[in-house]
N, CA and C atoms as an extended XYZ file, in Angstrom:
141
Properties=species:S:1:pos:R:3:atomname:S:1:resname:S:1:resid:I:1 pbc="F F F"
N        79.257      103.648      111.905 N   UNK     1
C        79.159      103.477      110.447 CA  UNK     1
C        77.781      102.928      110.104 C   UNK     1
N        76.599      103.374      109.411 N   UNK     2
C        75.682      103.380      109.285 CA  UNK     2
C        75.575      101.866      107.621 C   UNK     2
N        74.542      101.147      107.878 N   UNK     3
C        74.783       99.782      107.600 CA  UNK     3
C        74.507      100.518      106.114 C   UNK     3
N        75.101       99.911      104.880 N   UNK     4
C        74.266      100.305      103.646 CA  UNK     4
C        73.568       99.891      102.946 C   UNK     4
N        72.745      101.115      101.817 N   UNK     5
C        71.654      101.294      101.579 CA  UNK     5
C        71.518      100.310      100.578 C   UNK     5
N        70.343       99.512      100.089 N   UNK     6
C        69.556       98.652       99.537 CA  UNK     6
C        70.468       99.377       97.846 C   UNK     6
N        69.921      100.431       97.922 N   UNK     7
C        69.723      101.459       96.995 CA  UNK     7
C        71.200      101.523       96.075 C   UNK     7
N        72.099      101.475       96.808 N   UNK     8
C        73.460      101.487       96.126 CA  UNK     8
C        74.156      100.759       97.105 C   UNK     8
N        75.099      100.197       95.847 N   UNK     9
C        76.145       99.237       96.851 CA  UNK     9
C        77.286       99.976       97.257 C   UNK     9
N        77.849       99.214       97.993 N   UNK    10
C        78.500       99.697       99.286 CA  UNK    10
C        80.149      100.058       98.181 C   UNK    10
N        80.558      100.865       99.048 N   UNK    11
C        82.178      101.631       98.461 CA  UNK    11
C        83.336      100.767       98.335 C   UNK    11
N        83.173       98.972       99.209 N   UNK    12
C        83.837       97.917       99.469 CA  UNK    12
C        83.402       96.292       98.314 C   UNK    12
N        82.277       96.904       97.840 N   UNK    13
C        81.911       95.557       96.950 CA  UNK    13
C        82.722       96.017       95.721 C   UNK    13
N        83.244       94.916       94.890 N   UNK    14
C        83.805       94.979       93.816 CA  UNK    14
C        83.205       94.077       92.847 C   UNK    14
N        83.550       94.600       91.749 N   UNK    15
C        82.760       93.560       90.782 CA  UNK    15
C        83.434       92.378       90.798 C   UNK    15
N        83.244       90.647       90.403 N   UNK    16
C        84.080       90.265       90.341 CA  UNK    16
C        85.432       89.525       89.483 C   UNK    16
N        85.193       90.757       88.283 N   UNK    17
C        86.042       90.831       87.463 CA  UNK    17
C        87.138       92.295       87.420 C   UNK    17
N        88.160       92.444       88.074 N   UNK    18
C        89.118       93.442       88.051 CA  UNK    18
C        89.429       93.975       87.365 C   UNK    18
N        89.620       95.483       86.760 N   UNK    19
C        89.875       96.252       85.818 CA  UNK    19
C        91.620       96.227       85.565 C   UNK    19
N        91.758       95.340       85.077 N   UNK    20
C        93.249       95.245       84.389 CA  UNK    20
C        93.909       96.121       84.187 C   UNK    20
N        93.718       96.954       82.911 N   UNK    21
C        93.921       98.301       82.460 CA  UNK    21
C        93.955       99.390       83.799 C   UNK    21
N        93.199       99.590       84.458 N   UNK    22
C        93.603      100.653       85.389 CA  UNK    22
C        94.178       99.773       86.587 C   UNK    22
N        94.118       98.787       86.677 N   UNK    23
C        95.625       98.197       87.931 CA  UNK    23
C        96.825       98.471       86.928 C   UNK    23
N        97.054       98.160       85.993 N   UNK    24
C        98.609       98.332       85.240 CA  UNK    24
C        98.480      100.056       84.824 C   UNK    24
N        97.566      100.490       84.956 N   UNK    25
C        97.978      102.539       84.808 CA  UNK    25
C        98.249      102.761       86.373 C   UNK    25
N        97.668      101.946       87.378 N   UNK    26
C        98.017      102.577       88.641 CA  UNK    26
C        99.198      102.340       89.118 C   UNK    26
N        99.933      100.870       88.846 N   UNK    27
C       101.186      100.043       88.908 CA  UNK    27
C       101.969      101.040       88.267 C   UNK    27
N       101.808      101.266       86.744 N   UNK    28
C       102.743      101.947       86.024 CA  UNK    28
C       103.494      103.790       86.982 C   UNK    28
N       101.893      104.145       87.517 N   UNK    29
C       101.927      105.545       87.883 CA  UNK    29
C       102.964      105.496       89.009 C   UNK    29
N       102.646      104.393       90.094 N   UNK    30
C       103.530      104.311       91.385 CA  UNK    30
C       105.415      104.190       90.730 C   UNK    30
N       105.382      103.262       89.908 N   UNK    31
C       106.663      102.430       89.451 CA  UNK    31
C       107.314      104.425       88.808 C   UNK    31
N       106.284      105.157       88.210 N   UNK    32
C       107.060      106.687       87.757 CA  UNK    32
C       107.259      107.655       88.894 C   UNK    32
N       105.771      107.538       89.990 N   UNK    33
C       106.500      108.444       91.292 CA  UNK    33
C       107.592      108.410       91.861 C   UNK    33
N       107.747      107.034       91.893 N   UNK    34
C       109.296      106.558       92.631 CA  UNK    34
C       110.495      106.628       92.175 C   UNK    34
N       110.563      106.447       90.523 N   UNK    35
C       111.477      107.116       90.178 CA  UNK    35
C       111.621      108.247       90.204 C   UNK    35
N       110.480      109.426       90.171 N   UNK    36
C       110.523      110.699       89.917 CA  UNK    36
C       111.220      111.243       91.524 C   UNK    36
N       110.758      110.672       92.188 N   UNK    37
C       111.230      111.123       93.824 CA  UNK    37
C       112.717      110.625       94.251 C   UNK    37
N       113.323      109.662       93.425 N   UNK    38
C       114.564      108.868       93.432 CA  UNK    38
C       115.401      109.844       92.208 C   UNK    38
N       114.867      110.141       91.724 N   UNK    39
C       115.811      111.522       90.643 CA  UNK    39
C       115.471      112.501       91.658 C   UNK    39
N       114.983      113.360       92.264 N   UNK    40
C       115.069      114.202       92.961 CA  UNK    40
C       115.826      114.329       94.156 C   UNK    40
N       115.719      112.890       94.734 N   UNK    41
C       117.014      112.901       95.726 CA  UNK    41
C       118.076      113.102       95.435 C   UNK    41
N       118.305      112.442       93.750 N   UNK    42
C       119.590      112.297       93.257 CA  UNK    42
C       119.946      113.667       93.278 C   UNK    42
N       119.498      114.352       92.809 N   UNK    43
C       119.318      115.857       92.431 CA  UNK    43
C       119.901      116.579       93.517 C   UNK    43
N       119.026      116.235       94.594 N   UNK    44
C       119.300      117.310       95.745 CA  UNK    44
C       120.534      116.728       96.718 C   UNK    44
N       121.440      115.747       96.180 N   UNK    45
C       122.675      115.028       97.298 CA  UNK    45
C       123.541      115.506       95.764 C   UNK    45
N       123.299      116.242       94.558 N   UNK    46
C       124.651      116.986       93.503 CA  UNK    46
C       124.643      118.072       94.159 C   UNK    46
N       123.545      118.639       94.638 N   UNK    47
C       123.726      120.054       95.388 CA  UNK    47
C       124.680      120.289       96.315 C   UNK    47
């Protein structure tokens, strides 16, 4: 893994204020996959 560049920061630094708004759209998104995949089971054990 090649050390990084001066030039741009690295893919691991974060600012150190957290984007709220997209942690609670990413929270929200997981909390709908899981239901969406938990209705589909449901789905496929009426079959």
């Amino acid at each position: 893994m090649p050390p990084p560049t001066p030039s741009r920061p690295s893919p691991t630094s974060r600012p150190p204020r957290p984007s709220w708004p997209a942690l609670a759209r990413a929270k929200e998104r997981a909390i709908a996959t899981k239901a969406a995949a938990e209705a589909l089971v449901n789905a496929q054990k009426q079959h």
